[in-house]
mmCIF file of the N, C-alpha and C atoms, coordinates in Angstrom:
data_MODEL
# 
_entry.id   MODEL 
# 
loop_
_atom_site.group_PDB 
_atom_site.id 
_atom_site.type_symbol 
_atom_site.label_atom_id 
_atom_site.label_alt_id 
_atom_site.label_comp_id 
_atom_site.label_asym_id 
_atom_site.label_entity_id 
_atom_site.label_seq_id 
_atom_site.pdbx_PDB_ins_code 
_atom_site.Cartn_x 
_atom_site.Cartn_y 
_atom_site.Cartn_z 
_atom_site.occupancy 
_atom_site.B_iso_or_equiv 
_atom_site.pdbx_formal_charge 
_atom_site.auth_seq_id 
_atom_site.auth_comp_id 
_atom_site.auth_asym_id 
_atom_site.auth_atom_id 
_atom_site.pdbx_PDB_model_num 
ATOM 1   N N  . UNK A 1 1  ? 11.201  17.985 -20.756 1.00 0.00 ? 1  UNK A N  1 
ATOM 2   C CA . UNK A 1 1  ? 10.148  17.153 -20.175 1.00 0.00 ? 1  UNK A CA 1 
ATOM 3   C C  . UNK A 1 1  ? 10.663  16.550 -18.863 1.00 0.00 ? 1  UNK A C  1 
ATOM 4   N N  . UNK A 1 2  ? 10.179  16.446 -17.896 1.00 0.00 ? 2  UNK A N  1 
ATOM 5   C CA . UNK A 1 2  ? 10.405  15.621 -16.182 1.00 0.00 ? 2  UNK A CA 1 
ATOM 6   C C  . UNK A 1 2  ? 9.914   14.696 -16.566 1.00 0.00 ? 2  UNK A C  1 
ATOM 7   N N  . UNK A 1 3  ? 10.764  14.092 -15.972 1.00 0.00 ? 3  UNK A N  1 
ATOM 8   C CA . UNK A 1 3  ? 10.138  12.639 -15.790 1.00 0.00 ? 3  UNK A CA 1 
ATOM 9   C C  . UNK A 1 3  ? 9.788   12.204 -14.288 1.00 0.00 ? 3  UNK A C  1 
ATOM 10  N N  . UNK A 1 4  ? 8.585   11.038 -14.626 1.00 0.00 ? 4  UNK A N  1 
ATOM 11  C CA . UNK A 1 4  ? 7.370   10.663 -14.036 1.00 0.00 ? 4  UNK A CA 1 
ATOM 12  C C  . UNK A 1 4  ? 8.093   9.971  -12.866 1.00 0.00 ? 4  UNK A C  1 
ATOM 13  N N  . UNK A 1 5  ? 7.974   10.866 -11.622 1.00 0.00 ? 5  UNK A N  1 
ATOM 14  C CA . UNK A 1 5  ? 8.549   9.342  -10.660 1.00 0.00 ? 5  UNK A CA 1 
ATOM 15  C C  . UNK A 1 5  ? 7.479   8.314  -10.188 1.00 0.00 ? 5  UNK A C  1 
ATOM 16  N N  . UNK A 1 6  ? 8.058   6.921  -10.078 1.00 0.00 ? 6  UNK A N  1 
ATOM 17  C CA . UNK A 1 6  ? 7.322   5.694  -10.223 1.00 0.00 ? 6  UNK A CA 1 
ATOM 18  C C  . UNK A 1 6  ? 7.826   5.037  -8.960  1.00 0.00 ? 6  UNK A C  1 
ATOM 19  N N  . UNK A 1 7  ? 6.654   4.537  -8.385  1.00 0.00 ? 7  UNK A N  1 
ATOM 20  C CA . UNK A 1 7  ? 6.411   3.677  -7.039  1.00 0.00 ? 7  UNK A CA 1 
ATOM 21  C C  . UNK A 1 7  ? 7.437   2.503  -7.558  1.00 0.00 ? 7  UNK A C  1 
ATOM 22  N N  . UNK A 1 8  ? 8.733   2.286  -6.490  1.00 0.00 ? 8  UNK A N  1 
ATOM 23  C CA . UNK A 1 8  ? 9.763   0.762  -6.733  1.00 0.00 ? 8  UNK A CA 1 
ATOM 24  C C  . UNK A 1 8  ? 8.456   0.171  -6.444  1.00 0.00 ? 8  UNK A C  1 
ATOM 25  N N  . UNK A 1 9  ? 8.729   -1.388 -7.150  1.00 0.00 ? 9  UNK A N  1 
ATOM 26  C CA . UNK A 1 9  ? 7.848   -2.635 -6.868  1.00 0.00 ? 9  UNK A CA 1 
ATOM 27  C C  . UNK A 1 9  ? 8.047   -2.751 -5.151  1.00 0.00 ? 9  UNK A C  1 
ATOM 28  N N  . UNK A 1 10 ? 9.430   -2.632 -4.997  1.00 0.00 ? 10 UNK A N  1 
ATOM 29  C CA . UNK A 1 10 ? 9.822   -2.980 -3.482  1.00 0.00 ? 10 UNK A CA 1 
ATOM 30  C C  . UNK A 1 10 ? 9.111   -2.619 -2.468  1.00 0.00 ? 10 UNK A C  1 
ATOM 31  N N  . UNK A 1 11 ? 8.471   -0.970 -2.352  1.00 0.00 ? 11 UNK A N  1 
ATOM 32  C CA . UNK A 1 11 ? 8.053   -0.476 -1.670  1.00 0.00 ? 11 UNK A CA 1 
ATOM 33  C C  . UNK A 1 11 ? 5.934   -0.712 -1.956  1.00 0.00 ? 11 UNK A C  1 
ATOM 34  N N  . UNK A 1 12 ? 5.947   -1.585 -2.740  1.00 0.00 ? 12 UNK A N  1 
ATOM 35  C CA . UNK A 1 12 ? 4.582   -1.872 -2.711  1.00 0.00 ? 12 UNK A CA 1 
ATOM 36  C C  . UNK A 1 12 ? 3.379   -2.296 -0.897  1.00 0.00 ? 12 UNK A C  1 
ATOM 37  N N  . UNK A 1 13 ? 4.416   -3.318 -0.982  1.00 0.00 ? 13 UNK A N  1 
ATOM 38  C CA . UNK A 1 13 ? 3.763   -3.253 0.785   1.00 0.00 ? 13 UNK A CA 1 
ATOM 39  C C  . UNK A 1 13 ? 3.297   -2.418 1.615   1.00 0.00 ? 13 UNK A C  1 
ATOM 40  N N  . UNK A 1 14 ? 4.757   -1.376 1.595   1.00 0.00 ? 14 UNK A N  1 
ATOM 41  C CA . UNK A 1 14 ? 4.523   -0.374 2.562   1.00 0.00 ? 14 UNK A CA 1 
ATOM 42  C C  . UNK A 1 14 ? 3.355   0.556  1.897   1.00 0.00 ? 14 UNK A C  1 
ATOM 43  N N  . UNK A 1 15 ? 3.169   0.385  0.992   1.00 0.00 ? 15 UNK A N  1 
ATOM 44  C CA . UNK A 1 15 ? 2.096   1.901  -0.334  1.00 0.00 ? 15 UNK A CA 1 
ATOM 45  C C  . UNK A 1 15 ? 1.090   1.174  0.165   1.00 0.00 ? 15 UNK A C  1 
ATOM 46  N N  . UNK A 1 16 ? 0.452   -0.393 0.202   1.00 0.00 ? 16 UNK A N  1 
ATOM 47  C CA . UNK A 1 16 ? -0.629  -1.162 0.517   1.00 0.00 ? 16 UNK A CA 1 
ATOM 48  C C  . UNK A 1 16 ? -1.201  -0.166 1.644   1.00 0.00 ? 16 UNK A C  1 
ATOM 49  N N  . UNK A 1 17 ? -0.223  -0.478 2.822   1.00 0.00 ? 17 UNK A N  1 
ATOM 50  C CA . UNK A 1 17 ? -0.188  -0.360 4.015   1.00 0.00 ? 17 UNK A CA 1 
ATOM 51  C C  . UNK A 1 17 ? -0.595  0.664  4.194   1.00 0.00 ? 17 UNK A C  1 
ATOM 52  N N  . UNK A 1 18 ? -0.128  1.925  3.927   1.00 0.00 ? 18 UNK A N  1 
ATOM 53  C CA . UNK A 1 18 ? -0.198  3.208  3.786   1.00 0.00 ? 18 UNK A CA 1 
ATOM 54  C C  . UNK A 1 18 ? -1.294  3.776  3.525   1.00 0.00 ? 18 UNK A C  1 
ATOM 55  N N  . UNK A 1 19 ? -1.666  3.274  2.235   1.00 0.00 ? 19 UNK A N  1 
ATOM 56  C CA . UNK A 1 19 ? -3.400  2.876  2.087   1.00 0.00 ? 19 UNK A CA 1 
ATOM 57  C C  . UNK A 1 19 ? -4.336  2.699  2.959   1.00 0.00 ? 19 UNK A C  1 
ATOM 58  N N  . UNK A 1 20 ? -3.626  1.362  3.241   1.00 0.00 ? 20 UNK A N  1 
ATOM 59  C CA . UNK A 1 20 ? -5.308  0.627  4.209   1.00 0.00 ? 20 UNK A CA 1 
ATOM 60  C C  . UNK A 1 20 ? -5.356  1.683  5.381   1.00 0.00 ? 20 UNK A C  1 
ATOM 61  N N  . UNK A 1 21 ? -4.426  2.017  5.728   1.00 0.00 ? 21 UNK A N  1 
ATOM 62  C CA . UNK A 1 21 ? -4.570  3.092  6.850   1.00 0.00 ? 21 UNK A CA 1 
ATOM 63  C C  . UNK A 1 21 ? -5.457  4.526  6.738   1.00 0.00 ? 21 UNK A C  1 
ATOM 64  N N  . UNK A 1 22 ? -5.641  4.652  5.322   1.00 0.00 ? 22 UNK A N  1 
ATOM 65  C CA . UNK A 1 22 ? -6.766  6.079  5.006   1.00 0.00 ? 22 UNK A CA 1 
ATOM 66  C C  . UNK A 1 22 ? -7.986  5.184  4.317   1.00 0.00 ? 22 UNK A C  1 
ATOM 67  N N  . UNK A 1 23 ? -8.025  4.293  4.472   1.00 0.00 ? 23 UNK A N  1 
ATOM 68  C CA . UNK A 1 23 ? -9.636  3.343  4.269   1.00 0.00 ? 23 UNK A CA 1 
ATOM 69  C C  . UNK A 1 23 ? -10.545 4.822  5.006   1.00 0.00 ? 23 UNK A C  1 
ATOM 70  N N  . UNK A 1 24 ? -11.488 5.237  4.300   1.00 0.00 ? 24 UNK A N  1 
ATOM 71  C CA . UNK A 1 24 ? -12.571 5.834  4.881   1.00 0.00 ? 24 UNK A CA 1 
ATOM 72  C C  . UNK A 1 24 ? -12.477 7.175  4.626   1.00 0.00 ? 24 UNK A C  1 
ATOM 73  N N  . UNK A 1 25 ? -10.810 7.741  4.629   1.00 0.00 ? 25 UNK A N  1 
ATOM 74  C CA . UNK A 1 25 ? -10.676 9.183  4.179   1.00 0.00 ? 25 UNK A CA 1 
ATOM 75  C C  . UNK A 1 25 ? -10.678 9.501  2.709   1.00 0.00 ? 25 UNK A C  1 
ATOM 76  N N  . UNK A 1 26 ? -10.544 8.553  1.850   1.00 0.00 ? 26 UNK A N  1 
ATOM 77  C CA . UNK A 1 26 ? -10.160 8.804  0.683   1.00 0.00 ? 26 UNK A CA 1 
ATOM 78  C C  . UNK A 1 26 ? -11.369 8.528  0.082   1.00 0.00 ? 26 UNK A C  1 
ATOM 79  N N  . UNK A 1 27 ? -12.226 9.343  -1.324  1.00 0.00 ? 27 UNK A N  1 
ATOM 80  C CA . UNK A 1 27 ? -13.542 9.225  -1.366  1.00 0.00 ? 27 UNK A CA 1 
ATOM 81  C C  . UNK A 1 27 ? -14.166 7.606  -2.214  1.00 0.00 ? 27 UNK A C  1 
ATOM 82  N N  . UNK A 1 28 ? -12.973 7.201  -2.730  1.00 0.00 ? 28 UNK A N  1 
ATOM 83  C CA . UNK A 1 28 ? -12.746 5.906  -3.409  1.00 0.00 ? 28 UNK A CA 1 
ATOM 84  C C  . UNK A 1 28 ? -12.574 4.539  -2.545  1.00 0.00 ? 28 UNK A C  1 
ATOM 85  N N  . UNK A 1 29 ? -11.958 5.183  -1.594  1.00 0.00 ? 29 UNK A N  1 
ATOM 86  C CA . UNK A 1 29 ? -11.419 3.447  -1.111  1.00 0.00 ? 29 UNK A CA 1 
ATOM 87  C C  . UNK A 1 29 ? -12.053 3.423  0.928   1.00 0.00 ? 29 UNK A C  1 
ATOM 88  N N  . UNK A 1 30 ? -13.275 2.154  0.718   1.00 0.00 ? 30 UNK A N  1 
ATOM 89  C CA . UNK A 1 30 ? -13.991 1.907  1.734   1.00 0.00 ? 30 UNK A CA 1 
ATOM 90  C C  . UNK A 1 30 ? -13.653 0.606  1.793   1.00 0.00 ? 30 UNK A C  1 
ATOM 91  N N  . UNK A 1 31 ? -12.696 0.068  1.546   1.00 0.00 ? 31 UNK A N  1 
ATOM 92  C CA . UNK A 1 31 ? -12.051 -1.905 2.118   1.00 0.00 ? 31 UNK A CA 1 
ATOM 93  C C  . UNK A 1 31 ? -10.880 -1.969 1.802   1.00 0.00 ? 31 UNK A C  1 
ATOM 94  N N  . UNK A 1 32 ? -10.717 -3.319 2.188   1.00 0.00 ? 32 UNK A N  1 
ATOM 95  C CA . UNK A 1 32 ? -9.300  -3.802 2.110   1.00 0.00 ? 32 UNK A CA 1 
ATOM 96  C C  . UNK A 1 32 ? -9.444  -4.090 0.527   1.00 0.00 ? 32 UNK A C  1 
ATOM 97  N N  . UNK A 1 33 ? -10.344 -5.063 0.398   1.00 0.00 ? 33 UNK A N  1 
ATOM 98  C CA . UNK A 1 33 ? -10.583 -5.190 -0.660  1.00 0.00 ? 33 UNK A CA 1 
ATOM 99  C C  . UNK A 1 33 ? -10.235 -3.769 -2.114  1.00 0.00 ? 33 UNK A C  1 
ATOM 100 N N  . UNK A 1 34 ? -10.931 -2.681 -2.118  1.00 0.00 ? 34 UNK A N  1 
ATOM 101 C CA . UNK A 1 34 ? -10.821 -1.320 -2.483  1.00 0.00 ? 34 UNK A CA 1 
ATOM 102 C C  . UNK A 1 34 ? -9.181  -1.445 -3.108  1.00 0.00 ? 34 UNK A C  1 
ATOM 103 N N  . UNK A 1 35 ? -8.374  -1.710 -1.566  1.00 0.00 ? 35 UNK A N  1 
ATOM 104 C CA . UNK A 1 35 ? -7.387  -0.747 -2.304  1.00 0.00 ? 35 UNK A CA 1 
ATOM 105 C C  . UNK A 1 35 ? -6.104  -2.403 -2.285  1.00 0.00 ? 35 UNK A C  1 
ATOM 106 N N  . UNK A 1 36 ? -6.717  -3.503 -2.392  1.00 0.00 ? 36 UNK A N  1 
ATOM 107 C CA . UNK A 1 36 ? -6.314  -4.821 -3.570  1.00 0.00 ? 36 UNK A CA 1 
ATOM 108 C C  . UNK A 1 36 ? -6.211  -4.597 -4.971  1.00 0.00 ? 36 UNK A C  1 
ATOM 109 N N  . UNK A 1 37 ? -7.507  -4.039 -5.438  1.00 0.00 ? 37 UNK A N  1 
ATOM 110 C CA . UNK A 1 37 ? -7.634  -4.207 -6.364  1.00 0.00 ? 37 UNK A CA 1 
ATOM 111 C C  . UNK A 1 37 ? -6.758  -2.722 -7.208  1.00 0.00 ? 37 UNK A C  1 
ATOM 112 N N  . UNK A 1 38 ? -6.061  -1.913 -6.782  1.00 0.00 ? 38 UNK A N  1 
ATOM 113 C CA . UNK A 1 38 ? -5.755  -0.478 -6.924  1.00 0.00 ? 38 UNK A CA 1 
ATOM 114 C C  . UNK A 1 38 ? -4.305  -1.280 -8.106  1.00 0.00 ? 38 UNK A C  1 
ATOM 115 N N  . UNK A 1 39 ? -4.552  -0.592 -9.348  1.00 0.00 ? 39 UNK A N  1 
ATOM 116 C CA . UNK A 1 39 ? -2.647  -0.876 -9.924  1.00 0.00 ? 39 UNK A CA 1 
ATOM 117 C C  . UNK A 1 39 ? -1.682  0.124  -9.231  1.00 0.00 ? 39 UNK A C  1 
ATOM 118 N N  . UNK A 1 40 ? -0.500  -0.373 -9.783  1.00 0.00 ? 40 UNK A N  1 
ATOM 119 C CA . UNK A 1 40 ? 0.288   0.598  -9.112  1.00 0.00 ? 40 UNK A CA 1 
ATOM 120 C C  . UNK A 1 40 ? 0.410   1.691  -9.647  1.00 0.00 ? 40 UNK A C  1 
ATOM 121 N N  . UNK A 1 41 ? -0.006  2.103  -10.867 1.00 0.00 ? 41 UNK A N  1 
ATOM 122 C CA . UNK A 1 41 ? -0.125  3.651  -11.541 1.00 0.00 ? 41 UNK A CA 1 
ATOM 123 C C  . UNK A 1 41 ? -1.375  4.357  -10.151 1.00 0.00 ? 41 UNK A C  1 
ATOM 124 N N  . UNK A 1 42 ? -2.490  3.571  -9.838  1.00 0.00 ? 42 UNK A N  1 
ATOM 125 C CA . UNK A 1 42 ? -3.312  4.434  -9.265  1.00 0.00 ? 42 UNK A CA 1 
ATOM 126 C C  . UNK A 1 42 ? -2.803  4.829  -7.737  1.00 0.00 ? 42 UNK A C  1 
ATOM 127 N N  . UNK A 1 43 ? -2.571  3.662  -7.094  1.00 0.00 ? 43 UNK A N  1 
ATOM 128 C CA . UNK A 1 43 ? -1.442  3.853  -6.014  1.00 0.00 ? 43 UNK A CA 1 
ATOM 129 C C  . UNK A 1 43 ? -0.871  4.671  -6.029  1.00 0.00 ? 43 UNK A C  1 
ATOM 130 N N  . UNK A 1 44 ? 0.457   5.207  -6.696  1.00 0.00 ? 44 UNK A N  1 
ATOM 131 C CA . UNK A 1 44 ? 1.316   6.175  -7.378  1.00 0.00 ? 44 UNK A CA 1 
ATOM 132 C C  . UNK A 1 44 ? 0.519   7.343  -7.445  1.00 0.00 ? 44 UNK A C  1 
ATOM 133 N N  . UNK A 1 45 ? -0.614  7.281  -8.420  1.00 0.00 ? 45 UNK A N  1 
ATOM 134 C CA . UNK A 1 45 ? -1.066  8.751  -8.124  1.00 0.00 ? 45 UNK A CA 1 
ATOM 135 C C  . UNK A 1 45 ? -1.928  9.433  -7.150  1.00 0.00 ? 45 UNK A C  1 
ATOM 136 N N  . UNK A 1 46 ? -2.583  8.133  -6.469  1.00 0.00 ? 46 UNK A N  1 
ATOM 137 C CA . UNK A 1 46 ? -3.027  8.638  -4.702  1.00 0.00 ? 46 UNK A CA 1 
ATOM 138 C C  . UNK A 1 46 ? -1.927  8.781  -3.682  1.00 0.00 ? 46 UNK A C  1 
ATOM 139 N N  . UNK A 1 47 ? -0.851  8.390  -4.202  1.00 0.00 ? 47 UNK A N  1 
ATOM 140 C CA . UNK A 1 47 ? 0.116   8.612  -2.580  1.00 0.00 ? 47 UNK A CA 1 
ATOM 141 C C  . UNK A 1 47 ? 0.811   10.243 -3.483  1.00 0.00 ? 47 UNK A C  1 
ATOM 142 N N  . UNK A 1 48 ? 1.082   10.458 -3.971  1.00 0.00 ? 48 UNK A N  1 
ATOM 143 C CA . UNK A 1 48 ? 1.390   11.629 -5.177  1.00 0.00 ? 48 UNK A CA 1 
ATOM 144 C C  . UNK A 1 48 ? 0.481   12.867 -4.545  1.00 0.00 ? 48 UNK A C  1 
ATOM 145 N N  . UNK A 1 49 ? -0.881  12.508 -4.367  1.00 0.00 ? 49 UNK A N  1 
ATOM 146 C CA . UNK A 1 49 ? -2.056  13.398 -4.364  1.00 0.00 ? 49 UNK A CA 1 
ATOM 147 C C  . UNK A 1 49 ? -2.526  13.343 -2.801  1.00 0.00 ? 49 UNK A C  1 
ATOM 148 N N  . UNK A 1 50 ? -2.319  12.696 -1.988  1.00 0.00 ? 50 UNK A N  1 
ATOM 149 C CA . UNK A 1 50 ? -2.698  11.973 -0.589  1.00 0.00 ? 50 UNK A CA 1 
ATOM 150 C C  . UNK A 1 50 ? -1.422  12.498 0.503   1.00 0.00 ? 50 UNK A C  1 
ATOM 151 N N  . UNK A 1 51 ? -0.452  12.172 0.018   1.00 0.00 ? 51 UNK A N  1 
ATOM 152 C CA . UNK A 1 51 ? 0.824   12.144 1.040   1.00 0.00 ? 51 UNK A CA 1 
ATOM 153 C C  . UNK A 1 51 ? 1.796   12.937 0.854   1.00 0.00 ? 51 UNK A C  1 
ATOM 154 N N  . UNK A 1 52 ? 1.784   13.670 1.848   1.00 0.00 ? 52 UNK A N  1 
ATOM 155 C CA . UNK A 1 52 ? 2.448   15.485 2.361   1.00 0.00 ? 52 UNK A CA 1 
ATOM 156 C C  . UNK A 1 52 ? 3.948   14.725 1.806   1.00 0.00 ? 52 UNK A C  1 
ATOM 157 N N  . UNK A 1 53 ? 4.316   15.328 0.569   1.00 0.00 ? 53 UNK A N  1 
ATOM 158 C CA . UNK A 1 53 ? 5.483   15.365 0.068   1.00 0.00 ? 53 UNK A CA 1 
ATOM 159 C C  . UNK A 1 53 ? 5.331   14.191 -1.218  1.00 0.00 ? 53 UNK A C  1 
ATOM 160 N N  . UNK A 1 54 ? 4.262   14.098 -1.259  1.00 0.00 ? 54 UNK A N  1 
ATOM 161 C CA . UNK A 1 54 ? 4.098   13.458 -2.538  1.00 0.00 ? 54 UNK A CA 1 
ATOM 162 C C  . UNK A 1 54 ? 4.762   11.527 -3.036  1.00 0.00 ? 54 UNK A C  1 
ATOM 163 N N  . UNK A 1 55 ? 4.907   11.462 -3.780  1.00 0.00 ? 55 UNK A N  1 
ATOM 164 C CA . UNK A 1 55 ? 5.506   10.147 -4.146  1.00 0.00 ? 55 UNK A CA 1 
ATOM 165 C C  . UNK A 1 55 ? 7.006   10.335 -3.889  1.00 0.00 ? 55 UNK A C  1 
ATOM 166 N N  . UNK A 1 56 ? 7.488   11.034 -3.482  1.00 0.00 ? 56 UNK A N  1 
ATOM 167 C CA . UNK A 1 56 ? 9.040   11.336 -3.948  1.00 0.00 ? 56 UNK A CA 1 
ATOM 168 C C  . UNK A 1 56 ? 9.231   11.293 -2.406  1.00 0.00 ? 56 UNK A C  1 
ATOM 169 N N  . UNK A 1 57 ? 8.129   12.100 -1.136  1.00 0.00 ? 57 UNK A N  1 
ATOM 170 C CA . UNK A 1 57 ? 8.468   11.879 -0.113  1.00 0.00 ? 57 UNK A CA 1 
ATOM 171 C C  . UNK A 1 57 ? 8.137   10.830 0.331   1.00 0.00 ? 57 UNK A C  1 
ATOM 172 N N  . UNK A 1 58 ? 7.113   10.082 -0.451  1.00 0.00 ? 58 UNK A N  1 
ATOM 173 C CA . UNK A 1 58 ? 6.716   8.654  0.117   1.00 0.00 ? 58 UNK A CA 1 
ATOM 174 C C  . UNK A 1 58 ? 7.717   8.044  0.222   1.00 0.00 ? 58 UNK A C  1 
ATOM 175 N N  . UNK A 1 59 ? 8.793   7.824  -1.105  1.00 0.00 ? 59 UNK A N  1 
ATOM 176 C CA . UNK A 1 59 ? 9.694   6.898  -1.301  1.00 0.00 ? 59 UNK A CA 1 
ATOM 177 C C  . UNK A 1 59 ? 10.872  7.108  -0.161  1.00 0.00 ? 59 UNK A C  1 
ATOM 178 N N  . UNK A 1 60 ? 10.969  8.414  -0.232  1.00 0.00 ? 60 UNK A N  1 
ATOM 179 C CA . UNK A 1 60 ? 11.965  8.953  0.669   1.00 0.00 ? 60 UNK A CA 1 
ATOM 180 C C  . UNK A 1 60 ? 12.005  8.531  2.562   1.00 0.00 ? 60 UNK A C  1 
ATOM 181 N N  . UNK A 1 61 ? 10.720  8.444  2.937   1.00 0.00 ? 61 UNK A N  1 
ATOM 182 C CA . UNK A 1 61 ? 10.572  8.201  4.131   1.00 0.00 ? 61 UNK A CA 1 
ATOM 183 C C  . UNK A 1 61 ? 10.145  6.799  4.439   1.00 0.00 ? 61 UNK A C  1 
ATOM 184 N N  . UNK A 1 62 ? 9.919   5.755  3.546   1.00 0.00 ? 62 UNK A N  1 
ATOM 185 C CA . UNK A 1 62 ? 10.001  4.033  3.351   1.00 0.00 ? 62 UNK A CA 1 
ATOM 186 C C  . UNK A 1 62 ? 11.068  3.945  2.633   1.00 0.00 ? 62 UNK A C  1 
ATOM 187 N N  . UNK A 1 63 ? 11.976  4.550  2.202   1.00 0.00 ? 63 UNK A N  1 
ATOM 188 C CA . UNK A 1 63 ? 13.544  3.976  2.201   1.00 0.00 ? 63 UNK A CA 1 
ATOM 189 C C  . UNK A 1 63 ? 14.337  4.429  3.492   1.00 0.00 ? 63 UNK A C  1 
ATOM 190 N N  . UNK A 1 64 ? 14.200  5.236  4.273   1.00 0.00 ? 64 UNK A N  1 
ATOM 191 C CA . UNK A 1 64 ? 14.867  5.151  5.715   1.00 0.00 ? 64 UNK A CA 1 
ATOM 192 C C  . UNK A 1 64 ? 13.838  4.053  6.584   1.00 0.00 ? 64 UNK A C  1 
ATOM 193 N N  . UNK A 1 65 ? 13.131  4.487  6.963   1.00 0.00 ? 65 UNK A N  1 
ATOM 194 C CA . UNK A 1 65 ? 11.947  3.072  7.483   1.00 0.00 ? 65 UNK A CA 1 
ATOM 195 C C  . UNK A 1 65 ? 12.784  2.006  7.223   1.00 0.00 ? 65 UNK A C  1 
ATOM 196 N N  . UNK A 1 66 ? 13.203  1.498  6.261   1.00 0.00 ? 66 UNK A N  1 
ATOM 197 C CA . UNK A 1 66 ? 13.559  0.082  5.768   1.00 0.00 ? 66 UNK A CA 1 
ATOM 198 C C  . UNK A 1 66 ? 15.002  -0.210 5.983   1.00 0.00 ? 66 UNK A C  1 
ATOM 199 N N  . UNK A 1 67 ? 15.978  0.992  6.093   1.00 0.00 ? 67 UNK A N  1 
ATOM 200 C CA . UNK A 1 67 ? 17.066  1.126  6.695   1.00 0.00 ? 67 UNK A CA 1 
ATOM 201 C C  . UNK A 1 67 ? 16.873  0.872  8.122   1.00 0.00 ? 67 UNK A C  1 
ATOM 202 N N  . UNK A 1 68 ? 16.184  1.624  8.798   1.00 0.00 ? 68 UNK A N  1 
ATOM 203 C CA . UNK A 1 68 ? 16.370  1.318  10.392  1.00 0.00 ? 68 UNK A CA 1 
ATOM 204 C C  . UNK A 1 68 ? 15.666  0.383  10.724  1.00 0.00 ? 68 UNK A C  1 
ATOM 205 N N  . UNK A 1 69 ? 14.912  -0.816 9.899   1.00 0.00 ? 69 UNK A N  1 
ATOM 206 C CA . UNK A 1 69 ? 14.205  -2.004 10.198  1.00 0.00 ? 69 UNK A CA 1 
ATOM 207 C C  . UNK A 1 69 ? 15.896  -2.919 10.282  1.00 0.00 ? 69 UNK A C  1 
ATOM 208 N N  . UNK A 1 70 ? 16.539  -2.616 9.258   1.00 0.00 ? 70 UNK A N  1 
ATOM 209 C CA . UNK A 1 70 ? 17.434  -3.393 8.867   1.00 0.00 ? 70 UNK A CA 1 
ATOM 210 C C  . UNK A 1 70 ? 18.505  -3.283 9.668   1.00 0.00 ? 70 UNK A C  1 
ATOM 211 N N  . UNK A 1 71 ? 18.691  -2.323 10.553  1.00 0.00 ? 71 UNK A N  1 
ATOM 212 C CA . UNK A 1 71 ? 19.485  -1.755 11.261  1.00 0.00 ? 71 UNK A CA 1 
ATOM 213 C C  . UNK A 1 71 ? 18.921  -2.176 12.647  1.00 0.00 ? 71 UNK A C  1 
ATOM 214 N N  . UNK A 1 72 ? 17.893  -2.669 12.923  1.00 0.00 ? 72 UNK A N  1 
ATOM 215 C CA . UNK A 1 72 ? 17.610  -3.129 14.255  1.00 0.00 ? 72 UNK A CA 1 
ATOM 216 C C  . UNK A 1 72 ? 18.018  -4.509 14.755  1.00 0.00 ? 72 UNK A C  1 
# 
């Protein structure tokens, strides 16, 4: 059995963010509001289903992001 990779709490912001930025493309989410109210399982499985490389590249490319924030 694989196991399920899961959105860190840490990187919630950036998943928000990430979000509000496809407000209008996604057939579910038309507000800010919309994607407030989203848990993080559904989050998880729209950035999974939404974002070229999935949850694994999500995590992967907001854990360097957050390195070179930290690094500036």
């Amino acid at each position: 059995m694989t196991k399920k990779v899961q959105l860190p709490p840490e990187l919630l912001q950036e998943a928000w963010g990430w979000i509000s930025d496809c407000i209008g493309t996604w057939r579910d989410i038309h507000s800010k509001e919309d994607v407030e109210a989203l848990t993080i399982e559904e989050i998880s499985e729209g950035i999974e289903i939404h974002y070229s490389g999935g949850l694994e590249g999500f995590i992967s490319a907001c854990a360097a992001l957050i390195v070179e924030r930290n690094n500036s």
